[in-house]
PLY file of the C-alpha trace (Angstrom):
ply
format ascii 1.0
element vertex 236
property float x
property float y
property float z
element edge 235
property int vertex1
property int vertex2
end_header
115.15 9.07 65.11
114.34 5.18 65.33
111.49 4.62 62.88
109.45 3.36 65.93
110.01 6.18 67.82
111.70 3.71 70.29
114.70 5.11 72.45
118.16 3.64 71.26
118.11 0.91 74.42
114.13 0.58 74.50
113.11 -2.89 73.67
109.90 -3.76 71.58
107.39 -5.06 73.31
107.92 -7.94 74.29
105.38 -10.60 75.76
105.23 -14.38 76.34
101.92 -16.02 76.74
102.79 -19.73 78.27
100.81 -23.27 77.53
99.46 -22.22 74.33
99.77 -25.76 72.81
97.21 -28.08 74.06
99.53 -31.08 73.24
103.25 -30.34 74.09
104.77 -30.81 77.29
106.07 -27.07 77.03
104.63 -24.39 74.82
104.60 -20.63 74.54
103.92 -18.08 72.01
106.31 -14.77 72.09
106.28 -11.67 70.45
108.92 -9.03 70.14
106.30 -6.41 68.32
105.25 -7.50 65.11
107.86 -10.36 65.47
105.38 -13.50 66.66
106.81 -16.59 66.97
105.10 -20.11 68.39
107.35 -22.40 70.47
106.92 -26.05 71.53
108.86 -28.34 73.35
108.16 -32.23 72.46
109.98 -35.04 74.59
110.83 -37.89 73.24
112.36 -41.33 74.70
115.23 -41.58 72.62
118.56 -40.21 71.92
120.19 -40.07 68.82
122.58 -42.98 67.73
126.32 -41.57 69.12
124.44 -40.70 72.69
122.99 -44.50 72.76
124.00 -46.03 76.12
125.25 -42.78 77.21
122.95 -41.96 79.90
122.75 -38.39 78.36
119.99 -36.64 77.02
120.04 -34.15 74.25
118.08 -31.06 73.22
117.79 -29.81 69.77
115.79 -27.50 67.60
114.05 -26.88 64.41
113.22 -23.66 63.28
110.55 -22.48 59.75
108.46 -19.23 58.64
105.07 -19.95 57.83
104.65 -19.45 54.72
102.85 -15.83 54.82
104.85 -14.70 57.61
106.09 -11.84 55.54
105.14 -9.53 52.90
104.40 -12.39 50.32
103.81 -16.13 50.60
107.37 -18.13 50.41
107.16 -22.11 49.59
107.34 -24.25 52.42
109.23 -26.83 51.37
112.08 -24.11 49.62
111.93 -22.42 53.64
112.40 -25.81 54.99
115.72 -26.46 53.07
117.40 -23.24 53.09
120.88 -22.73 54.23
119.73 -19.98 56.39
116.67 -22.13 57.81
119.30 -24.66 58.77
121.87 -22.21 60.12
119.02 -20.58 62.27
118.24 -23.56 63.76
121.37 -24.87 64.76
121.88 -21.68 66.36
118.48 -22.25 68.44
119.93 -25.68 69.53
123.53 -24.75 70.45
122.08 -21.69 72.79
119.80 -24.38 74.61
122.17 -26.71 75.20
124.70 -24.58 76.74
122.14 -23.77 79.61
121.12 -27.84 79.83
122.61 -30.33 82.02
122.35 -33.35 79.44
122.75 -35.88 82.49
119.69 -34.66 84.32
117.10 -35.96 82.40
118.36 -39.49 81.39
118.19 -40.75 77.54
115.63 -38.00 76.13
116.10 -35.99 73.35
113.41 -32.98 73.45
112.98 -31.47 70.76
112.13 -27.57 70.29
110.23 -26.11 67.20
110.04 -22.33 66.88
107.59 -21.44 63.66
107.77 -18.02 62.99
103.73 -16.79 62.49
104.48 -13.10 61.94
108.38 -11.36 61.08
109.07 -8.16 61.57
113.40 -8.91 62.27
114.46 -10.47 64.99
112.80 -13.83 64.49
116.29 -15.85 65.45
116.25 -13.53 68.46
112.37 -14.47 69.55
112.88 -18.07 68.98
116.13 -18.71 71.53
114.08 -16.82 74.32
110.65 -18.24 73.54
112.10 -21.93 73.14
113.88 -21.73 76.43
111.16 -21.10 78.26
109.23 -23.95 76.39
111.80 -26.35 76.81
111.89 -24.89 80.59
107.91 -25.88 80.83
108.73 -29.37 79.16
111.22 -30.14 81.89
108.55 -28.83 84.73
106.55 -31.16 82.94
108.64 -33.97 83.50
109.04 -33.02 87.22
105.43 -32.88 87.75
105.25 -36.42 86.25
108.04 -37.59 88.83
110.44 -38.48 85.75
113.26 -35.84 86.57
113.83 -34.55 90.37
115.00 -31.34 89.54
115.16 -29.04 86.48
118.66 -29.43 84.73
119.08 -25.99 83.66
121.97 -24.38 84.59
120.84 -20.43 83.62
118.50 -18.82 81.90
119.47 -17.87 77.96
117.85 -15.35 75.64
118.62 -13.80 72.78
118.65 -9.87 71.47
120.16 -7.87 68.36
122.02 -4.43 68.17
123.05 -2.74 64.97
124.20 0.41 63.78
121.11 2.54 62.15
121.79 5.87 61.18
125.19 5.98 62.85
123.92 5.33 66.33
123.84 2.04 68.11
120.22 0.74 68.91
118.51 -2.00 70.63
116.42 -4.76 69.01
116.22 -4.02 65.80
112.75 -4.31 63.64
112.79 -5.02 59.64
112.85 -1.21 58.87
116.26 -0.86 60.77
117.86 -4.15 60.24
117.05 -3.73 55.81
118.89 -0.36 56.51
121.36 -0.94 59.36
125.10 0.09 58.65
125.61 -3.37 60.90
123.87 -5.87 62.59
124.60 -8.60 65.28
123.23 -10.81 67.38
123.65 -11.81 70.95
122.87 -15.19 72.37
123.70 -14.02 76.36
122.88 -16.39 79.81
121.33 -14.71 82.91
124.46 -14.36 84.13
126.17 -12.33 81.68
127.59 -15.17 79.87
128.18 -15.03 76.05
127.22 -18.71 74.32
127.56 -16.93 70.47
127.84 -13.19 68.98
126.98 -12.96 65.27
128.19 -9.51 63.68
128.02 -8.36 60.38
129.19 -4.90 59.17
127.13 -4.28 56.19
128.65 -1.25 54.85
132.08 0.16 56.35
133.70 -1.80 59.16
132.58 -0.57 62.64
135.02 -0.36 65.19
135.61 -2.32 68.68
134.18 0.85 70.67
131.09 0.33 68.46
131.00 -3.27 69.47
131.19 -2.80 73.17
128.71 0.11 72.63
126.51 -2.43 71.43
127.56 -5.19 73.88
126.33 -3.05 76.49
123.04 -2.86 74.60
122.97 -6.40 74.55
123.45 -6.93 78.07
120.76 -4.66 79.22
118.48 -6.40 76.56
119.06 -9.94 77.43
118.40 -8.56 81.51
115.10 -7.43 80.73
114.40 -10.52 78.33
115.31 -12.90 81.56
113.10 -10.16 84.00
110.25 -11.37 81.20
111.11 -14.94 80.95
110.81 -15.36 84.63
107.43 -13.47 85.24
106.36 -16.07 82.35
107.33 -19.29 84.20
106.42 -17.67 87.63
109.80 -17.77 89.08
0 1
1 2
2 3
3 4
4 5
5 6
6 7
7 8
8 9
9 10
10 11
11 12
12 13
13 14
14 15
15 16
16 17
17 18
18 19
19 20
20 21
21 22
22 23
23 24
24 25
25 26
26 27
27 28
28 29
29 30
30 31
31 32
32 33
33 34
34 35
35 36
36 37
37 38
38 39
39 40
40 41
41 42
42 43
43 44
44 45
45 46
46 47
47 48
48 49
49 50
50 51
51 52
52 53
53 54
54 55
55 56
56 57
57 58
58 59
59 60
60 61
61 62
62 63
63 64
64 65
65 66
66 67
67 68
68 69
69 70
70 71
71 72
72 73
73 74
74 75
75 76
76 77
77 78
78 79
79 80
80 81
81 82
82 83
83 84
84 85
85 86
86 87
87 88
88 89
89 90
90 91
91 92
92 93
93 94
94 95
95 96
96 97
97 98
98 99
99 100
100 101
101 102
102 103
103 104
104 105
105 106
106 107
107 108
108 109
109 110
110 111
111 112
112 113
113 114
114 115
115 116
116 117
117 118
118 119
119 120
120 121
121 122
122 123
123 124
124 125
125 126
126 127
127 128
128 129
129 130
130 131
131 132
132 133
133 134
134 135
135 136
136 137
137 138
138 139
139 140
140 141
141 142
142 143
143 144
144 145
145 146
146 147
147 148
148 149
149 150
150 151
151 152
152 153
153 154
154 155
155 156
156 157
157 158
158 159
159 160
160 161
161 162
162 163
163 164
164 165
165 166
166 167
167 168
168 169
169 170
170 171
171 172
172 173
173 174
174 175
175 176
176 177
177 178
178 179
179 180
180 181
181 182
182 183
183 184
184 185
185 186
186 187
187 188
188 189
189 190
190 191
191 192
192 193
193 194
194 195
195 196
196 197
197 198
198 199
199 200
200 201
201 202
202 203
203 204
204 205
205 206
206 207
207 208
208 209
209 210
210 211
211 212
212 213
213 214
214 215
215 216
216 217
217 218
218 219
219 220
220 221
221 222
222 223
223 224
224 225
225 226
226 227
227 228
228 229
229 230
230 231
231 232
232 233
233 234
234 235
């Protein structure tokens, strides 16, 4: 029995409310249960020095907790620096980018910041599928202006994780499973089935490759219903 009650392939909750940022070109806020985590998408005319002259754009991300998203209050500044910080936002950007046609919108970087307001696991997870729908509503933005002709998105991208909790393989794991899971992973999946990254960890004994695919086909059916959400969101 999942803590929540929650069938093995059930989802949290899950909700995106769009244009929640008065100022960015793209904004949403998404929550995967107690998971709540505000996106924006900033554009910017520039490109970093080695795409100068390119003709390319480039996307990229930065990712923080707040400090009393969790239990008790972390430093900001310590969040900011952290090796996992950094890792989780590199992660963010990579995901993006594989979905972005860097040609299509000129010499542009935009910029996506996911700042985690509430965690409850799963905050990497929240942050790929919230951002790509804010960076989708910066480049609609962009369209609207008459700067881009067409969106330069290839597919759709979000992001779920499986683990192993109490010998059975589950869906979207909260922070009561994932502090006790026997392994966890994360999958960064397209709309088209397409894997961009897998992170697994086995935290106890190794798990073996039918456990993997058990959980890959979690994944999938995650990541489907993400998109299904993501699309009702941007009203395609």
């Amino acid at each position: 029995m999942r803590p929540s009650n929650r069938k093995v392939d059930e989802l949290r909750a899950v909700s995106i409310e769009t244009e929640v940022s008065r100022y960015a070109e793209g904004s949403c806020l998404i929550k995967f249960g107690n998971t709540h985590v505000l996106c924006t998408a900033t554009v910017e005319d520039n490109v970093p020095p080695f795409l100068r002259n390119s003709g390319k754009g480039w996307v990229t991300a930065e990712y923080g907790m707040l400090p009393r998203s969790t239990h008790s209050r972390m430093d900001r500044k310590k969040n900011a620096g952290s090796g996992r910080t950094l890792e989780i936002q590199r992660l963010i950007g990579r995901s993006l980018r594989a979905v972005t046609n860097m040609e299509g919108f000129g010499e542009r970087q935009i910029r996506v910041d996911c700042d985690v307001i509430q965690a409850d696991g799963g905050t990497r997870t929240a942050a790929i599928t919230g951002g790509f729908v804010a960076l989708h509503l910066a480049f609609q933005h962009m369209q609207k202006l008459g700067v881009i002709d067409t969106i330069p998105l290839t597919d759709y991208v979000a992001a779920i994780s499986c683990g192993l909790y109490e010998g059975n393989a589950v869906l979207d794991l909260d922070y009561d499973e994932d502090s006790n899971a026997q392994a966890d992973s994360n999958f960064v999946l397209t709309g088209r089935n397409g894997i961009v990254e897998i992170q697994g960890t086995a935290e106890e004994e190794p798990f073996s490759q039918d456990q993997f695919m058990e959980l890959m086909g979690l994944a999938m059916k995650g990541v489907s219903e993400l998109v299904r959400i993501q699309r009702q969101a941007l009203g395609a």
